[in-house]
C-alpha positions as CSV (number, residue, x, y, z in Angstrom):
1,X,3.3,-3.8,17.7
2,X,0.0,-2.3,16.2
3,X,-3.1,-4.2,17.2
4,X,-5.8,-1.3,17.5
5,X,-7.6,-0.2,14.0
6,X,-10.5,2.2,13.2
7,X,-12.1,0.8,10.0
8,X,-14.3,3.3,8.9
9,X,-15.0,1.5,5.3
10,X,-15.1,-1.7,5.0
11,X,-15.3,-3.5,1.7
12,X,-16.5,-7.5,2.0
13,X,-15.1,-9.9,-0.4
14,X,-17.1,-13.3,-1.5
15,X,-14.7,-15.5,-2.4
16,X,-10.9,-15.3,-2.2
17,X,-9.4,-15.7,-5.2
18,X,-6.2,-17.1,-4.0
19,X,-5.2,-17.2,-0.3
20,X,-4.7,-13.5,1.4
21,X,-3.2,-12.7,5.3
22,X,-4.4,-10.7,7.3
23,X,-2.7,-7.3,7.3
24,X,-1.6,-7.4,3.7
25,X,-2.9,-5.4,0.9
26,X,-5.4,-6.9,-1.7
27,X,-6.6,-5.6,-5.2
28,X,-9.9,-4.4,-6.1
29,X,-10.6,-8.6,-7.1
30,X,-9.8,-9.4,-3.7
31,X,-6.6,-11.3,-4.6
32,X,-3.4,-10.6,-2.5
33,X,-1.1,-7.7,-3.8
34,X,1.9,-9.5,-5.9
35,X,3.8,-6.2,-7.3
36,X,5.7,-4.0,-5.7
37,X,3.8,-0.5,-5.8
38,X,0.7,-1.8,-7.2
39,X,-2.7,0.2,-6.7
40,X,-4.9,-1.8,-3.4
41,X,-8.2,-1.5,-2.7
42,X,-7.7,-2.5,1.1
43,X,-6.0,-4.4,4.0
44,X,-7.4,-7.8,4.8
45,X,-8.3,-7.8,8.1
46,X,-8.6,-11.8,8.5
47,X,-6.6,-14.7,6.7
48,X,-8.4,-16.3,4.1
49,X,-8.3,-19.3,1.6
50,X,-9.1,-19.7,-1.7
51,X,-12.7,-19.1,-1.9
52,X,-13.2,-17.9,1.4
53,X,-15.3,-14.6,2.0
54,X,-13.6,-11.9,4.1
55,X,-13.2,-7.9,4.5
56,X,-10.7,-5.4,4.1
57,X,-10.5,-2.5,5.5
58,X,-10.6,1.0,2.8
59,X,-10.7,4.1,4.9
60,X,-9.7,4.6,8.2
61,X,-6.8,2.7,10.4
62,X,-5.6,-0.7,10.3
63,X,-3.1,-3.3,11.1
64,X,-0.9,-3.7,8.6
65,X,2.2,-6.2,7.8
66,X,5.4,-4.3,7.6
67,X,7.9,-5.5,4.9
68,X,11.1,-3.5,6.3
69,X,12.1,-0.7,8.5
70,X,10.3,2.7,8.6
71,X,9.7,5.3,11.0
72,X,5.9,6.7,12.2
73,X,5.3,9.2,9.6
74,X,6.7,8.0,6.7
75,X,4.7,7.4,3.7
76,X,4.0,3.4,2.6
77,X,3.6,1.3,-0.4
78,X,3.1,-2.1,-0.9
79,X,6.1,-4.3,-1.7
80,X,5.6,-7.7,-3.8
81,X,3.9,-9.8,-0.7
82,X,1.5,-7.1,0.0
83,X,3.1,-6.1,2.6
84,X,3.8,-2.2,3.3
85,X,7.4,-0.6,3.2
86,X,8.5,2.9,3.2
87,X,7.6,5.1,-0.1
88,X,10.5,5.9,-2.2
89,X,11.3,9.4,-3.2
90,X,9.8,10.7,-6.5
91,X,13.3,11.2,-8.0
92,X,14.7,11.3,-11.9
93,X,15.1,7.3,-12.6
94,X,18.6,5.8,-12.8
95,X,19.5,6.2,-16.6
96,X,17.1,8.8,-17.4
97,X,18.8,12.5,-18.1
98,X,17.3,15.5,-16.6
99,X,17.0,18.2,-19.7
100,X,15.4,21.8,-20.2
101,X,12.8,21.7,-23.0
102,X,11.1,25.2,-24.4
103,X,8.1,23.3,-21.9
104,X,10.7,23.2,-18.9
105,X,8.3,25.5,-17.0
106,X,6.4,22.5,-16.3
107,X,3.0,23.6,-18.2
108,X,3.8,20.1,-20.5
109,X,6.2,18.1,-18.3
110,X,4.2,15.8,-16.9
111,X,0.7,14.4,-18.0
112,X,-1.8,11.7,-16.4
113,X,-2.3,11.6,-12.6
114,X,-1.3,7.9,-11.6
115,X,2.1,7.9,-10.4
116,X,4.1,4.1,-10.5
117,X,4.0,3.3,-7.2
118,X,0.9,3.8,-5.6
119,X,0.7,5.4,-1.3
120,X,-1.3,2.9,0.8
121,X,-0.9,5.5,3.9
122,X,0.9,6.5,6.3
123,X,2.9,4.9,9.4
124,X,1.5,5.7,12.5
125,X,4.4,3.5,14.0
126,X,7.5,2.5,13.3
127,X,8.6,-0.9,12.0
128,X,11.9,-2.2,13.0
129,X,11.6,-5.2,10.4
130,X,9.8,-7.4,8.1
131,X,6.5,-9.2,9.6
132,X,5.8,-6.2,12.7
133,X,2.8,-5.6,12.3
134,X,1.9,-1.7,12.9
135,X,-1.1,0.4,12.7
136,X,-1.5,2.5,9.0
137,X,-3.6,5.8,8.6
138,X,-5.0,4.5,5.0
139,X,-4.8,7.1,2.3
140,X,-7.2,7.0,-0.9
């Protein structure tokens, strides 16, 4: 169980706009991560109520809510709570056909740089279950 951080960017946050825990991700608004894979700006580092100030933690280690199992080193997302779980794979999507093109040599493949599911970090323990908390080397 996690409970050392290194915040080495802190961002502060006026007034909640909804209620966020602390160790879950929040958006650049401060409001609590409610999609799986969205982008974060932090991890709160204190509960907080609506319209309550508080801080979350950018760059650097911190505390983090787990939402299932992973091991230290494996890369995390956030799941629909805010909450971090293990990355999944950058694979061909169920359905979808993998095909050769006259640009199969990848020069016009793939456009854009935002991938769907957005990499809070990486483990630097592992969680046996939902609500361990563990400590998170923050990626941006």
């Amino acid at each position: 169980m996690g409970q050392q951080s290194r915040s080495l960017f802190t961002l502060s946050f006026p007034s909640a706009p909804g209620a966020v825990a602390r160790g879950r991700g929040v958006d650049f608004t401060g409001a609590q991560i409610a999609a799986a894979g969205a982008r974060g700006a932090g991890i709160a580092r204190r509960d907080a109520a609506l319209g309550e100030s508080f801080e979350a933690s950018a760059i650097g280690t911190e505390v983090c809510e787990s939402g299932g199992v992973f091991n230290a080193g494996d890369r995390l997302a956030f799941d629909a709570q805010g909450r971090v779980v293990a990355a999944s794979a950058l694979a061909i999507a169920a359905g979808a056909v993998a095909m050769a093109s006259v640009a199969a040599n990848g020069a016009t493949d793939l456009t854009g740089g935002i991938l769907p599911e957005w990499i809070v970090g990486d483990a630097l323990e592992a969680s046996s279950g939902a609500g361990v908390f563990v400590e998170v080397l923050l990626a941006r």
